[in-house]
N, C-alpha and C positions, 0 to 999 in steps of 0.2 A: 530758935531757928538759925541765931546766927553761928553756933556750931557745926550745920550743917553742910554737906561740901556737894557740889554741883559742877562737874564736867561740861565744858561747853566747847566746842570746837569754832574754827576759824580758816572753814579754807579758803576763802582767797579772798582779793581788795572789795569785793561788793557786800558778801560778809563783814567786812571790816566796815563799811561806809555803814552797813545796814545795824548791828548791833555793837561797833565799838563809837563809831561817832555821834552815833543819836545818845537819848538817854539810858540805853537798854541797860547796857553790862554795869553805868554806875549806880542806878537803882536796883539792877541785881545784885552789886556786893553790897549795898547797904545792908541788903538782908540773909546775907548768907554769904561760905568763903565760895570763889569761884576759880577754877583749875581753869587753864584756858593753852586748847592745842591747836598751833597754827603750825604753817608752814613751813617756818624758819627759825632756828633757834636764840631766843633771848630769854626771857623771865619763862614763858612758857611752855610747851610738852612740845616735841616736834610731829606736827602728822606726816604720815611716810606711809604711801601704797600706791606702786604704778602697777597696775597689772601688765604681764606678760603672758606671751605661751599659751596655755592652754585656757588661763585665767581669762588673758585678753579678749580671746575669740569671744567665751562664751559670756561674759560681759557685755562684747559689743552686739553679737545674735541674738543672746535670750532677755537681756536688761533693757534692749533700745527698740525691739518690736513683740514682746509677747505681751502688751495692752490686756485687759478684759474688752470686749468688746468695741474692735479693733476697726470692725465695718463704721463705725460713728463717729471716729478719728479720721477728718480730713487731712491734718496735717502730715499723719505716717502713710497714706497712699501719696499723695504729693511726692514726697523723698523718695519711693519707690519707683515712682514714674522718673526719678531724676536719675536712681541707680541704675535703673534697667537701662536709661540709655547710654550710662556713661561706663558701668562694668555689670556687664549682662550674665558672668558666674555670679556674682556677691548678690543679684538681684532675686538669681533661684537660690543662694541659701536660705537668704531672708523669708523668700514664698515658703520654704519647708517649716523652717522655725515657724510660723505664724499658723499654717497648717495647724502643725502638732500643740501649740499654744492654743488650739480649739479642744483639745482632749485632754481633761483635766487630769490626769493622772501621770500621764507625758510630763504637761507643765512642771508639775509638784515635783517630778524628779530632777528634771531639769534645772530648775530654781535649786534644791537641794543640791544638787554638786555643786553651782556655783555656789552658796552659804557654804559648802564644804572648804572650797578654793580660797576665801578671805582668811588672810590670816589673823594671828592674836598677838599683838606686839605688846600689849599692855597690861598685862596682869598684875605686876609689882605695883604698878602705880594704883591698878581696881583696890590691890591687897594694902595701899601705903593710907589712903584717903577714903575707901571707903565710902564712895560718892552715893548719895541718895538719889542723885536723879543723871542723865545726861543730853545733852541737848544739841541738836546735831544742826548747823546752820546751814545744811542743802537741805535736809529734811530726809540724807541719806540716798539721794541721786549721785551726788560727786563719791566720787571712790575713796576720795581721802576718810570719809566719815565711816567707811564701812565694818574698818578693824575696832573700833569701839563701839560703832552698835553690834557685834556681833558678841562680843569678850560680855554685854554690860546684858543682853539676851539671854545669855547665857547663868550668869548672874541672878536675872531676874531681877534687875534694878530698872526701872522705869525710864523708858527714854522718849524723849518728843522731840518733832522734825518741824523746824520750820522752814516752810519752801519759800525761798530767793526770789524768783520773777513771775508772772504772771503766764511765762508759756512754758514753765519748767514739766507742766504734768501732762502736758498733749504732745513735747519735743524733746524733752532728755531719758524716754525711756521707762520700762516700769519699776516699779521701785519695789526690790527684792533683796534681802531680808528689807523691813520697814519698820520703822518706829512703833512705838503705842499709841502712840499722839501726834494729832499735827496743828499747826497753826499757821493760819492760811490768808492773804489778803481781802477774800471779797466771796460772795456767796458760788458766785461762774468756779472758781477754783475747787470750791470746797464739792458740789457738783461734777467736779472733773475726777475729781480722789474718787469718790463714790463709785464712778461710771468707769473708769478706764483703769483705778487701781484696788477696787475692792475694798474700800476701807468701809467701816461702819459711821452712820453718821454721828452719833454721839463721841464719838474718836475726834472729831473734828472742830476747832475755832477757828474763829473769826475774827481776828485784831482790826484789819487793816494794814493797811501797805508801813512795816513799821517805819522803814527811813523815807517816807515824804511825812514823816512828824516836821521834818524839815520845810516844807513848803506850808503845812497850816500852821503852823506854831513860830513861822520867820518873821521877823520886825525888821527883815531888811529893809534900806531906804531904796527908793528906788535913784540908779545912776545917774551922770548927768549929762550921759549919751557922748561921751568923752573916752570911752574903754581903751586903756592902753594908748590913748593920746589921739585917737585916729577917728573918731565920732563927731563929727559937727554938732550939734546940738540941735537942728532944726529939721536933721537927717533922718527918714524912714529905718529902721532897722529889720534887713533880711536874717534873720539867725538861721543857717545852714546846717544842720547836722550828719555828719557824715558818717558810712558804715564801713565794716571790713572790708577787706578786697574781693576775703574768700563769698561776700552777701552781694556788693555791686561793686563790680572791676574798673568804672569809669567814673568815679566822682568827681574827680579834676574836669571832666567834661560838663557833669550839668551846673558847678560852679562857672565855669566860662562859658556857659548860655545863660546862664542869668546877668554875668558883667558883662556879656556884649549887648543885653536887653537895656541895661542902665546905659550904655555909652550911645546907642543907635535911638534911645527915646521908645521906645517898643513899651518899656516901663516909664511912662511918665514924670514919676517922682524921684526927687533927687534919695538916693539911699545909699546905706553902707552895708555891704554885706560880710558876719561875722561867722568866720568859717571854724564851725566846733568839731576838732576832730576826735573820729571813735580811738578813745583808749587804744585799740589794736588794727586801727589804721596806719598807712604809710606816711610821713610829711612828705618825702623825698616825691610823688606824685604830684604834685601842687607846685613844685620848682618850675614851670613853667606860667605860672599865675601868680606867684604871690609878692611878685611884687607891683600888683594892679592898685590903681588908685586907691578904687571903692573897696578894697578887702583889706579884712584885719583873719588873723588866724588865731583863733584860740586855743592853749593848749591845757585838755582841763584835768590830767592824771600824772602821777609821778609815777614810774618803775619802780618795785621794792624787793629785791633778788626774794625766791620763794611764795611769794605774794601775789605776784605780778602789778596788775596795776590800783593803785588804791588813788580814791580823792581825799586831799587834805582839806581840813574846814575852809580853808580862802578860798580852793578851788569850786569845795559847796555852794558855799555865800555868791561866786559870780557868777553862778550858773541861775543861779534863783534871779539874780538881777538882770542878768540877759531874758530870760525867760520872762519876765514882769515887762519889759520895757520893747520886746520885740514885739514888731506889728506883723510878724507870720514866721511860721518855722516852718520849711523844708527839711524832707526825709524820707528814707524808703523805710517801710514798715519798720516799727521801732515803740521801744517804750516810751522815747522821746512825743510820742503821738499826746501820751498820757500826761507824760511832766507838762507837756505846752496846757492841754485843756484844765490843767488844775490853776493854771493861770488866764484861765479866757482865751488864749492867744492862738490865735487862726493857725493850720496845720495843710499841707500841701504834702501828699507822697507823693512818689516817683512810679509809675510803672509801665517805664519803655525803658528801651536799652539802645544801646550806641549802634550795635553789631544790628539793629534796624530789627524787625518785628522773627525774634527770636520760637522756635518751639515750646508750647506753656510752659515745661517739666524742668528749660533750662531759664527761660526768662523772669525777671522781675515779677511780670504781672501773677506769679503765682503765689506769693508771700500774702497777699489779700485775701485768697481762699484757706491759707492756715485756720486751725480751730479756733486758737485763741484771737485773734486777729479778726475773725471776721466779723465781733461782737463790735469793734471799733468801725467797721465798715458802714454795720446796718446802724448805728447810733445818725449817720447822719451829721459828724461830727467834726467831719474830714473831707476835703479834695481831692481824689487822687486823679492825676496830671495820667492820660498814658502817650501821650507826644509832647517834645517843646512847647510845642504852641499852648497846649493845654497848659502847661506850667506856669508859664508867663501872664498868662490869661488869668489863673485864678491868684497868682501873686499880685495882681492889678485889682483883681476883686477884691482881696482883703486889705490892700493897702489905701482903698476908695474906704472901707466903711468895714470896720474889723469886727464890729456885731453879728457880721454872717455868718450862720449855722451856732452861733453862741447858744441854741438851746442843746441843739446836740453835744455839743462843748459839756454840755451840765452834764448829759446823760451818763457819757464817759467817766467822765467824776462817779458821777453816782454807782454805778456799775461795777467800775475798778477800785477803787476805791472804798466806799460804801462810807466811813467815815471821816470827816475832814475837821474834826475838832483837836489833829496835832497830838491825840494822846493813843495809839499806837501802841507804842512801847509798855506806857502802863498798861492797857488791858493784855496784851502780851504775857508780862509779868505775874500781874495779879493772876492768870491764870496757871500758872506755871507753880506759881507759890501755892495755890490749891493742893496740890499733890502734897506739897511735903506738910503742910497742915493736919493732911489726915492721920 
């Protein structure tokens, strides 16, 4: 087998966090050579497709809303309801596409121009290596994977998609041309391919979330509440996590509702609160706060031109330790919901907004009713806060007795997750290596 060569792609830092940091890619060369195309050119293949023009359009119309069964997707009427009010042309093109994506015939040709529209940049390399399998790390939603699941389809060489997040198959659109295989975190997902992208179910595994191998397999110590010098030791810890602009426009605010809660005694307990910001959030927002007592600012991604943003292992390791050591994580709907309860640790969303009780289509509180999201809702697992007060109020809750909702905590786990024995990556593998066995 170890002759055998295996294309794998690597479009951006989460990919990179998800099969280059964990164990994936070095138990996959052990057993076979591995070709590997990212973004930027060093040892490996460059991947290169921005769609434009006519590509672009039909990309973003036919890829992002023509679903199977499209009525069951909460999450793509939401967006609609947010287009329609915000460009009320692009709201009716989307209503036609969606129309005609009920008339199978329509669809099929549709989807075929765009397969038409991807180009083939890779052929010399199909013809240099000769690859037996390829392995696409969106699962073939990101556009960079497209020109090699199409070149390798074409082929007739086997290819499998593994899907990145847990909301990629209800919010980045239907996935057209699509792998032969997929590999999928938790049963809810695999049940999403099924219902929204037509896949067959024996098409379909089940790993596990492969980079939280990182959270059951960590022997991290836990810290000694000292992070970055600014931790008392006797001090509650807030860990914050914070979202894009383009998700909530005022984070600098509900961080400075929570330090004016610590300073007026509203919060009781003496605490520190450590402000994690998103990878694709602003600092330059925060310049008005961050030089408050109680905050410390975390910064947990490096920029990597082509990449964008990757975490390096140190930056893994202290995200695990904040997370083990916080007595509640703040956040507007986020994955961060899932990292916190794979650690027990109490979870507050956010959903009010600044600009005061906002229309559903543009405000916060609609990120709750998303499909994949709302599985985290009913688990019972979660607070979610939709004024100040509520905020404050249940951050005092968890910081009295962090046991609260701890069974719902498990459900989340169980649900999203489904396994927590850290080995991920190997069933990943081992399945993957199936194929080329036969």
């Amino acid at each position: 087998m170890k002759d055998l060569n295996i294309f794998l792609t690597i479009t951006d830092g989460f990919a990179e966090r998800m099969l280059v940091k964990t164990e994936f890619l070095k138990k996959l060369k052990s057993k076979c050579n591995v070709i590997i195309f990212a973004p930027e050119k060093g040892d490996e293949y460059l991947l290169r497709y921005n769609p434009s023009g006519l590509s672009s359009f039909i990309y973003w119309y036919i890829r992002n809303f023509m679903y199977e069964n499209p009525e069951k997707n909460e999450t793509l009427w939401i967006k609609l309801k947010n287009i329609r009010r915000t460009n009320l042309l692009k709201y009716l093109i989307v209503r036609v596409f969606i129309i005609l994506a009920k008339l199978k015939f329509v669809k099929k040709i549709l989807l075929h121009i765009n397969y038409l529209l991807i180009p083939e940049f890779y052929q010399e390399l199909f013809d240099k290596y000769k690859p037996s399998l390829v392995i696409l790390s969106s699962g073939g939603i990101k556009v960079e994977d497209l020109p090699l699941l199409k070149t390798a389809k074409k082929r007739k060489i086997l290819t499998i998609g593994i899907i990145q997040s847990w909301d990629n198959l209800t919010s980045k659109g239907y996935i057209s041309p699509r792998p032969d295989r997929f590999i999928v975190w938790n049963d809810i997902m695999k049940d999403e391919l099924i219902l929204f992208h037509g896949v067959d179910e024996e098409d379909i595994f089940v790993s596990g979330p492969i980079h939280y191998d990182f959270y059951f397999s960590s022997q991290s110590e836990a810290p000694s509440r000292n992070l970055n010098g600014g931790i008392h030791p006797g001090n509650k810890i807030i860990l914050v996590a914070s979202a894009p602009m383009w998700t909530y426009k005022h984070f600098d605010w509900i961080v400075d509702i929570i330090l004016k809660a610590l300073d007026d005694g509203r919060i009781k307990y003496t605490a520190t609160v450590v402000l994690r910001l998103h990878p694709n959030d602003h600092p330059d927002r925060y310049s008005n706060i961050k030089e408050s007592k109680n905050l410390i600012i975390d910064y947990p991604a490096v920029y990597k031109e082509g990449v964008g943003w990757i975490q390096e292992e140190e930056h893994i390791q202290n995200f695990i330790r904040l997370l083990k050591t916080s007595d509640v994580v703040v956040c507007v709907a986020s994955t961060i919901s899932i990292d916190a309860a794979c650690f027990d640790t109490p979870i507050v969303n956010i959903a009010f907004d600044k600009e005061g009780y906002l229309p559903y289509e543009l405000s916060s509180r609609r990120y709750y009713d998303y499909t994949h999201y709302k599985n985290i809702v009913r688990s019972g697992g979660v607070k979610i806060a939709y004024s100040p007060d509520e905020l404050i109020s249940y951050i005092s809750l968890y910081l009295e007795d962090r046991s609260v909702d701890s069974e719902g905590r498990k459900k989340i786990v169980q649900q999203q997750c489904k396994f927590t024995d850290g080995r991920s990556a190997e069933r990943a593998i081992s399945y993957i290596l199936s194929f080329l066995k036969q």
